[in-house]
N, C-alpha and C positions, 0 to 999 in steps of 0.2 A: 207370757200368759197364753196358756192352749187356746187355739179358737174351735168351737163348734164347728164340727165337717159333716159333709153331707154323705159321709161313707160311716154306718152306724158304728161307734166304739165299744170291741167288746167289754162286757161289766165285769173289769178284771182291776186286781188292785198289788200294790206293787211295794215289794222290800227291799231296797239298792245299800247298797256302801260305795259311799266316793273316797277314793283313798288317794293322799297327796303324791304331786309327780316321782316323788323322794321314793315310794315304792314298785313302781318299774323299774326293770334293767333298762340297758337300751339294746336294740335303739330305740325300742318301745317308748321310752322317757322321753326320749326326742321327738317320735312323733305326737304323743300326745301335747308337750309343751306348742309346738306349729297347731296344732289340730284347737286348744282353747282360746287360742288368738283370734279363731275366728269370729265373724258377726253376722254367720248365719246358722248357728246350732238348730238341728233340729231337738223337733220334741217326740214323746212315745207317742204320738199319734201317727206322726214320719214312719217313726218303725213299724205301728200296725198294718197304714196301709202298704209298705211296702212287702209285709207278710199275706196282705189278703191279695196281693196281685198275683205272688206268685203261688196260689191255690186258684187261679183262674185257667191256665191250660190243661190240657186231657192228654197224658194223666196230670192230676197236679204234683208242687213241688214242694214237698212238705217244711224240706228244711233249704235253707239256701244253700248254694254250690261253693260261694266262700264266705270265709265268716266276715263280720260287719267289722268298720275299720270307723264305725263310731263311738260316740260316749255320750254320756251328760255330764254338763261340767256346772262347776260351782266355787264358789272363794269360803275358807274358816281361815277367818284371822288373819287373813291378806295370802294365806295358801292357796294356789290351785289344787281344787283335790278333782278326781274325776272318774266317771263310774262306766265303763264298756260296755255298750250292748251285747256285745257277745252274742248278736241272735241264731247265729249257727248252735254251738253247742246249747243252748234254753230250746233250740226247736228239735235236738236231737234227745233231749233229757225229757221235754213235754210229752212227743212222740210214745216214750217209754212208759207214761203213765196214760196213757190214753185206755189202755186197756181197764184200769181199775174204775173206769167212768162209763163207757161203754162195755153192752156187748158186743159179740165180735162178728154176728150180719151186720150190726149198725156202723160196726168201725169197718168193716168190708165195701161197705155204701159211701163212706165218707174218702176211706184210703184204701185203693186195692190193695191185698195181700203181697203182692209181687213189689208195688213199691213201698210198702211198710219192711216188707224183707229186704232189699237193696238200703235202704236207709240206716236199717239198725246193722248190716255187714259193715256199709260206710263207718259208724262210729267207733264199731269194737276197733277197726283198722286204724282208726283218727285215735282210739286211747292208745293201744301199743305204747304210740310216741309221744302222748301226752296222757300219763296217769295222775298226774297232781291237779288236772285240770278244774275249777271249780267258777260257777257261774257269777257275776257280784249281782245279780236281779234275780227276785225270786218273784213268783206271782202265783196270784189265788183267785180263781175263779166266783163270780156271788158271793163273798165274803170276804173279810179281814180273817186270817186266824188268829184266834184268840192268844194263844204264846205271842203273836208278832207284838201286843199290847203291851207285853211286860215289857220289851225294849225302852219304850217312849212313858213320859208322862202329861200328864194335863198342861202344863205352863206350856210345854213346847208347843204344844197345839197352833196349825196356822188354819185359818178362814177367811176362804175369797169367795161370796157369794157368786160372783161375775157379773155380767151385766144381761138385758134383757133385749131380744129383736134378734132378728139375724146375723151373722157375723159374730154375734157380740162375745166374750169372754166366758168361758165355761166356771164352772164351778170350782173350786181348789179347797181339799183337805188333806192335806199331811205334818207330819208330824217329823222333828230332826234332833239329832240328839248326837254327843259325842260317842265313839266305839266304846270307852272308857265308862261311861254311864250305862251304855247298852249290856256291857259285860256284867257290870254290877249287878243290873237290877235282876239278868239272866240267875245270878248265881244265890243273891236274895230268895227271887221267887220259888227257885229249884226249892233252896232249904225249906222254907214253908208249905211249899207244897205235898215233900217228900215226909215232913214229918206228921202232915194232916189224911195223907191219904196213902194207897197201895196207887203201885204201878197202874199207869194207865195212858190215853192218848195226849194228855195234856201236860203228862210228866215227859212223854214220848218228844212230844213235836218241840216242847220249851231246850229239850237236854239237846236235839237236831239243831236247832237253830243255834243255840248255845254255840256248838262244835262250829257251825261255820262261819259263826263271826271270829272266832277265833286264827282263821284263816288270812286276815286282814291286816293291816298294818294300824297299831295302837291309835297312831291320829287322825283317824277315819271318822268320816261321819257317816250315820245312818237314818236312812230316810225312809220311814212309811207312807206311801202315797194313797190313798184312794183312789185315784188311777179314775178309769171307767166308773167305778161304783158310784160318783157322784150323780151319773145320767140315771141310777137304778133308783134314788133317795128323793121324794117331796123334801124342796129346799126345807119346811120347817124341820122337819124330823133330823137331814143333813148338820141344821144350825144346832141342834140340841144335840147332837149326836157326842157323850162323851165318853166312847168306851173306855178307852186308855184309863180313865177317874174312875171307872167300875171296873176294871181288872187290877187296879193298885188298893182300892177298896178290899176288895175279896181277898187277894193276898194277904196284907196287912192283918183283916180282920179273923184268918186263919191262925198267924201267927201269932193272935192276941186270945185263942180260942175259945172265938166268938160263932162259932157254924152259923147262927140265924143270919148275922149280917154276912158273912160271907154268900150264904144261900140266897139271899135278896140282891145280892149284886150280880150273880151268876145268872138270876132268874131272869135281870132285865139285858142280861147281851143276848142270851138265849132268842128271849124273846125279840128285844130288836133284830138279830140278823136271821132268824128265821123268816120274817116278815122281808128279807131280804130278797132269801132264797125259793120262795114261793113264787116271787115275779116271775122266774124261771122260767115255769111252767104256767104261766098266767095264761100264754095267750095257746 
């Protein structure tokens, strides 16, 4: 269980696939079978602060220098499956979209131009040799995206309030589910959606995510974590919090064409993670 750090956690929330050692080559195989042996795994709070260190020297270092030689690991059904940070190529793919969130005095301020340029020469050179390259973490800043919901359902749901005082245990909500189920409900949702509406972001980002789960090996599992977003949520609202139940709502009741219920379902994530994203900018 994460423990509460005194280095603030960004409100970022997270979508992994762990996939059994049966899908690396080696000697990759090999290492990761050594590497889940171990009894001191870290967790993604490990890997935060180990990214917010290296944004501490002048200039800072956007992405690391090599890539990370960790994972998270996990058992289905007495498999080791286990999911790579990969933090080099996610800080070279983040990097790439930074632009679409700033503008670029602000991203000038944050990353000189000079090493946002050597960074992105580094990668184009780093794909050459590897163009199949693809991340298993994905992450979302102030919110869940709504596509990541079709993956998962309610049952799956896990809730760890944590505990209270110092030290004590953070909060825990995610959600796990077989690749197998995540692909279905992907291919469910697409139908229902595609046949209640025209193209748009959420036909967009369902059909992206779709594509790379498909990347993964069949007995994967797929985990939506809240990540950070727990420290962003008053524990009641966190407790009540059931999107995943309002996004199979909405679906379903698209596909039953029901518009009102679909739109009363839509209205309350809307409204919940808006209320998310306003924190933001709170202070």
């Amino acid at each position: 269980m994460p423990k509460v750090s005194s280095v603030i956690v960004p409100y970022a929330a997270y979508l992994r696939v762990y996939e059994p050692l049966a899908a690396f080559p080696e000697p990759e195989r090999a290492h990761w079978a050594r590497y889940a042996r171990r009894t001191d795994l870290p967790s993604y709070q490990d890997e935060l602060r180990r990214s917010l260190t290296d944004l501490l020297p002048t200039p800072p270092v956007p992405v690391p220098v090599h890539e990370s030689g960790d994972a998270f690991v996990t058992e289905v059904d007495g498999v080791v499956c286990v999911c790579p940070w990969r933090t080099r190529l996610r800080g070279w793919q983040a990097l790439g979209e930074l632009a679409e969130d700033f503008p670029e005095p602000v991203l000038d301020a944050l990353l000189p131009p000079v090493v946002r340029r050597q960074t992105r020469q580094d990668y184009e050179r780093w794909l050459e040799g590897n163009p199949d390259a693809r991340p298993w973490i994905r992450t979302a800043t102030w919110q869940v995206p709504i596509n990541w919901f079709v993956l998962v359902a309610d049952e799956e749901r896990e809730y760890d309030k944590g505990g209270d005082g110092a030290g004590a245990a953070a909060p825990v909500l995610r959600y796990r589910t077989p690749m197998v189920q995540a692909r279905r409900r992907v291919a469910r949702g697409l139908r229902a959606l595609k046949e209640a509406m025209d193209e748009g972001p959420l036909i967009d980002g369902l059909v992206d995510v779709g594509r790379w789960l498909e990347e993964f090996h069949p007995r994967s599992l797929v985990e939506l974590d809240y990540g950070g977003l727990v420290h962003a949520l008053p524990a009641g609202e966190l407790e009540d919090d059931h999107s995943a139940a309002d996004v199979a709502e909405g679906i379903e009741a698209l596909r039953d064409g029901d518009g009102a219920t679909a739109g009363a379902a839509y209205g309350r994530l809307v409204e919940r993670w808006r209320s998310v994203r306003d924190r933001r900018s709170a202070n």
